[in-house]
C-alpha positions as CSV (number, residue, x, y, z in Angstrom):
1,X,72.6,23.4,115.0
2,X,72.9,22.6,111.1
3,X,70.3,19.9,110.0
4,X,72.5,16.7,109.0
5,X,69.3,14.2,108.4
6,X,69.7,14.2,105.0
7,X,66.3,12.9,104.1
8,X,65.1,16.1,105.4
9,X,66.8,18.9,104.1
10,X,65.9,22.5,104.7
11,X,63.6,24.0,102.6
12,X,64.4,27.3,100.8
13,X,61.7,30.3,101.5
14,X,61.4,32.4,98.6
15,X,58.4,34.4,99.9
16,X,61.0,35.3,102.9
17,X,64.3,36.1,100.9
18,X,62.1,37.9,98.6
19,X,60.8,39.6,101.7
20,X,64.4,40.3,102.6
21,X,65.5,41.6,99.1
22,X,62.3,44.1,99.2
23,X,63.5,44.9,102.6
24,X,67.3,45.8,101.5
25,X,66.1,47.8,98.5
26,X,63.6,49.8,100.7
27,X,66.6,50.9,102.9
28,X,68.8,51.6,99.9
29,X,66.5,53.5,98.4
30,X,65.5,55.6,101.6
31,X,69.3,55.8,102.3
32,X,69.9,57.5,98.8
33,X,66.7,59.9,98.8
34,X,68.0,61.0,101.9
35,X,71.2,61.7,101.0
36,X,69.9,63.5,97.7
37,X,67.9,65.7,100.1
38,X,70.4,66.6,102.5
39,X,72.9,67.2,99.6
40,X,70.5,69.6,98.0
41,X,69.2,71.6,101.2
42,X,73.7,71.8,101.3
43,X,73.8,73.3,98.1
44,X,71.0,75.5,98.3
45,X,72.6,76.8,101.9
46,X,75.6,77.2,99.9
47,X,74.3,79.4,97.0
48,X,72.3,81.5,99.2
49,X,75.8,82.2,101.4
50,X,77.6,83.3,98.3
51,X,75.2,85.7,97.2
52,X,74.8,86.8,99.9
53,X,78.6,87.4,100.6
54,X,78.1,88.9,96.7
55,X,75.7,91.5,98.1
56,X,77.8,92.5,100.9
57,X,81.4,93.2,99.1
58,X,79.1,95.4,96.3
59,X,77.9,97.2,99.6
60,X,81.1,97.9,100.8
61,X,82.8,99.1,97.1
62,X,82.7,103.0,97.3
63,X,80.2,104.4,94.6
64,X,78.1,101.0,94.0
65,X,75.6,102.1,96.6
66,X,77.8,101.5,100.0
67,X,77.3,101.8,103.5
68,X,78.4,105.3,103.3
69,X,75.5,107.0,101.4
70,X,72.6,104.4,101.4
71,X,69.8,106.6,102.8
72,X,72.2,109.3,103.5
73,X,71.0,112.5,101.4
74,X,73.2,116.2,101.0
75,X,69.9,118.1,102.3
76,X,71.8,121.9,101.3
77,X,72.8,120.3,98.3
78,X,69.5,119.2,97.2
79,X,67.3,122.0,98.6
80,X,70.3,124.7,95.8
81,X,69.5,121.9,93.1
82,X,65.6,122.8,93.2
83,X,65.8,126.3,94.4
84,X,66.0,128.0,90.8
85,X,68.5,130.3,91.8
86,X,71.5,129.9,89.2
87,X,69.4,129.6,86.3
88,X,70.1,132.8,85.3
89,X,73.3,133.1,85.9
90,X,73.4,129.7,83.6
91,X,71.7,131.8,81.0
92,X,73.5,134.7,80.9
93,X,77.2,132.3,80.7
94,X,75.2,130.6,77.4
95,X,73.9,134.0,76.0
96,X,77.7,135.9,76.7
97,X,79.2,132.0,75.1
98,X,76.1,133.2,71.7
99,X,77.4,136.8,71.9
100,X,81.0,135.6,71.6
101,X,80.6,133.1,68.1
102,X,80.1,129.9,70.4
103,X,77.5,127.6,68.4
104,X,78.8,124.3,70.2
105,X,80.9,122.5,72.9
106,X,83.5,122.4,73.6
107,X,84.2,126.2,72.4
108,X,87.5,127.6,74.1
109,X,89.0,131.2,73.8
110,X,92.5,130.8,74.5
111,X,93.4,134.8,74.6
112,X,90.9,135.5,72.5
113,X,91.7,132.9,70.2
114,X,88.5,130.6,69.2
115,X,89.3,126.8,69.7
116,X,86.1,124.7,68.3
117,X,86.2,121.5,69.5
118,X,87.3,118.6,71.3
119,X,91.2,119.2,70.0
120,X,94.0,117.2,71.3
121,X,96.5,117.8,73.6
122,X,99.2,118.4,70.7
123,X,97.3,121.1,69.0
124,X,96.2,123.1,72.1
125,X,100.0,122.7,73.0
126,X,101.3,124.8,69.4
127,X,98.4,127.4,70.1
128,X,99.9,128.4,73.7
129,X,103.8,128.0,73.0
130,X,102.8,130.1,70.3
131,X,101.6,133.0,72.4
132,X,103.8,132.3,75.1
133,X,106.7,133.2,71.9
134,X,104.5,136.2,71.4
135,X,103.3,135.1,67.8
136,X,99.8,135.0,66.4
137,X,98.8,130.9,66.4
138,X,98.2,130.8,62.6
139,X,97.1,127.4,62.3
140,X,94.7,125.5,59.8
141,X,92.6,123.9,62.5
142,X,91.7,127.4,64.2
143,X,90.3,128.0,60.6
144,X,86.5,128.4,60.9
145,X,84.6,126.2,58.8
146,X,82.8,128.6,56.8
147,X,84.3,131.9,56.3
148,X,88.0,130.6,56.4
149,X,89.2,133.3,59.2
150,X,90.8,132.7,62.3
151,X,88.1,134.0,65.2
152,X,89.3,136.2,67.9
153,X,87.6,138.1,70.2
154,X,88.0,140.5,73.1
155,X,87.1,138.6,76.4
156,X,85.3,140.3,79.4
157,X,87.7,140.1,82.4
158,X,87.6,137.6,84.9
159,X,85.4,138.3,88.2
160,X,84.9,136.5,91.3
161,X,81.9,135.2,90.3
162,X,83.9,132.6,87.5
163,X,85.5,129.3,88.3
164,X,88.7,129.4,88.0
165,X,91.0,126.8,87.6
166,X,95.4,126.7,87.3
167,X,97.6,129.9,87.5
168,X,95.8,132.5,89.0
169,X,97.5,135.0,86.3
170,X,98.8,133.2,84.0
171,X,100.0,134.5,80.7
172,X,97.6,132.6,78.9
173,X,93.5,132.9,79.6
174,X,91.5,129.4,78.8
175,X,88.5,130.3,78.9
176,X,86.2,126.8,78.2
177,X,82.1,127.3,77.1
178,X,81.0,123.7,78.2
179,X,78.3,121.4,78.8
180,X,79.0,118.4,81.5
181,X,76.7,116.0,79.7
182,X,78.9,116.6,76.1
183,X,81.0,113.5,75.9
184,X,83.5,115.8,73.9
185,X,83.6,118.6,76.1
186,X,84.7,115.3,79.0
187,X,87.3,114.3,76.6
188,X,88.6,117.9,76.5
189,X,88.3,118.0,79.8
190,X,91.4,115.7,79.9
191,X,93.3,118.0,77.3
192,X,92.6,120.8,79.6
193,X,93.9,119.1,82.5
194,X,97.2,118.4,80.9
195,X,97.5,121.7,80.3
196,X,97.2,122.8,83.4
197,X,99.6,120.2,84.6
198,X,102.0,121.1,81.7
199,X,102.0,124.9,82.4
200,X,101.0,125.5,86.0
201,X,102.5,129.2,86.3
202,X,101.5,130.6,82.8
203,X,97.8,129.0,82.4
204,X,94.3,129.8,83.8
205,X,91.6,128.2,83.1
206,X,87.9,129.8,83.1
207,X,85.0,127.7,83.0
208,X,81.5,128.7,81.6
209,X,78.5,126.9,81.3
210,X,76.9,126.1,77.9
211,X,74.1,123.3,78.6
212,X,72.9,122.3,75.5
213,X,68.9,121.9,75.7
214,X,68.9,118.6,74.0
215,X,71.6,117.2,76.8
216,X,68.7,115.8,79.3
217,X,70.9,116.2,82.2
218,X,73.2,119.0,81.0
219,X,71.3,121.7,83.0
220,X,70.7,119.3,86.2
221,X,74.8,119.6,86.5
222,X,75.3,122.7,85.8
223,X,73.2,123.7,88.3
224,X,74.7,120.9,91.1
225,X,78.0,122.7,90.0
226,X,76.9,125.8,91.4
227,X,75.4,124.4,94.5
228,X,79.1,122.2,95.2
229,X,80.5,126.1,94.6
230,X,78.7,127.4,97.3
231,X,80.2,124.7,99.9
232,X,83.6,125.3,98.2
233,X,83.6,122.1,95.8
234,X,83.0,123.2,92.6
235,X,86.0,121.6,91.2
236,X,85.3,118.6,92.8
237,X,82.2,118.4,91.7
238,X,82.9,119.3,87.9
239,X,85.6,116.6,87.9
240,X,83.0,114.0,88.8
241,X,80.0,115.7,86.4
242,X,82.7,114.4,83.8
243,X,83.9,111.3,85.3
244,X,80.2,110.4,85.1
245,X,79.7,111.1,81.8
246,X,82.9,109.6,80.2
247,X,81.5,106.7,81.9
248,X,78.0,106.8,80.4
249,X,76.2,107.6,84.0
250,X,75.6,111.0,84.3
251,X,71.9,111.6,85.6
252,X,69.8,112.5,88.6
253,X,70.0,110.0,91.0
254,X,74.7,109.9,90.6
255,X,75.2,113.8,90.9
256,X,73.5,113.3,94.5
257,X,75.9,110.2,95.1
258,X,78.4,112.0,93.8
259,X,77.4,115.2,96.2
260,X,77.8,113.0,99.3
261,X,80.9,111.3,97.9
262,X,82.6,114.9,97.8
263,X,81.6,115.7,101.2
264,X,78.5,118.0,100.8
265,X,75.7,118.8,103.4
């Protein structure tokens, strides 16, 4: 019951509400560590979830290391790419390419006809509608650089041993000296496969291999493009040689992703 004597009033206990106050800021400040704490083990929980989540959608993309070829290896494939055995055939494509006037890549006989260069579409377009109108392609760019002359040549014929790619006699004979690290032997790669697309019954395509010894991995896929050959894939293969290199990736350890992502043993 309240005190009502009013001579003796209740005294006022500092050294307990002070007691009390130390007591409520204990709890507030154990209450707020604690939530700090348990909001910071959330958030670390959190990150590690979405990275983790991060890891396992780059698994799953096709050519960024996914569950399909991660510690799977093309054991045929690998065991052609150190065997040795193309390199002279690679040779003798690069000394016939010497023989026939080739000093860089891309260098493309079109009947005979010397094309230097990565040209574009448009100009490898008036050389063929030329021959396909029976006329000589008389144009300036054929022109070589030093003597002035258009370059033509007579072109071994074709064997089974070649690649060959579009009409299988077509009026017209491509035939492409070219090294798969050359970024402008990739771009004409393009040219060449608008060609084909352009003039399916009158074009045939003949690739030969010119590695150039300064290209560090130019040799390497020449060489995996044989081995794809042997297990039917050369084109395959050769399309992504060149997908790799327009994209600035072409070396050792992507042409044997690139054997198991074409199906290879």
């Amino acid at each position: 019951m309240e005190n009502s004597n009013p001579e003796n009033p209740k005294k006022f206990n500092w050294q307990e509400e002070i007691s009390k106050i130390s007591k409520n800021k204990d709890f507030l400040f154990g209450l707020s560590t604690g939530i700090a704490l348990i909001s910071s083990v959330a958030l670390i929980i959190l990150v590690v979830f979405i990275m983790s989540g991060d890891r396992l959608a780059c698994m799953a993309q096709p050519g960024s290391g996914s569950s399909s070829t991660v510690g799977k290896t093309a054991k045929n494939f690998e065991q052609c790419l150190d065997s040795g055995k193309y390199d002279v055939q690679i040779d003798d494509e690069m000394m016939l390419g010497l023989e026939l006037g080739v000093q860089g890549t891309p260098a493309t006989f079109i009947n005979g006809y010397l094309v230097s260069g990565a040209l574009p579409y448009e100009m490898v377009e008036q050389v063929i509608e030329a021959l396909l109108a029976g006329q000589e392609p008389n144009f300036d760019f054929l022109m070589d650089y030093e003597t002035g002359e258009i370059i033509k040549v007579s072109m071994p014929p074709i064997t089974d041993q070649d690649h060959v790619m579009g009409a299988k006699k077509g009026k017209i004979t491509m035939v492409s000296f070219s090294d798969f690290e050359c970024p402008y032997c990739a771009r004409f790669k393009l040219t060449a496969d608008q060609i084909l697309e352009n003039y399916p019954n009158d074009v045939t395509l003949v690739f030969k291999h010119f590695p150039l010894s300064f290209h560090q991995y130019a040799l390497p896929a020449a060489v995996a493009s044989e081995c794809a050959a042997e297990q039917g894939k050369f084109k395959e293969m050769h399309d992504k040689l060149f997908e790799l290199t327009l994209n600035q990736k072409l070396n050792t350890e992507n042409i044997k992703k690139a054997a198991l992502e074409i199906g290879l043993k």
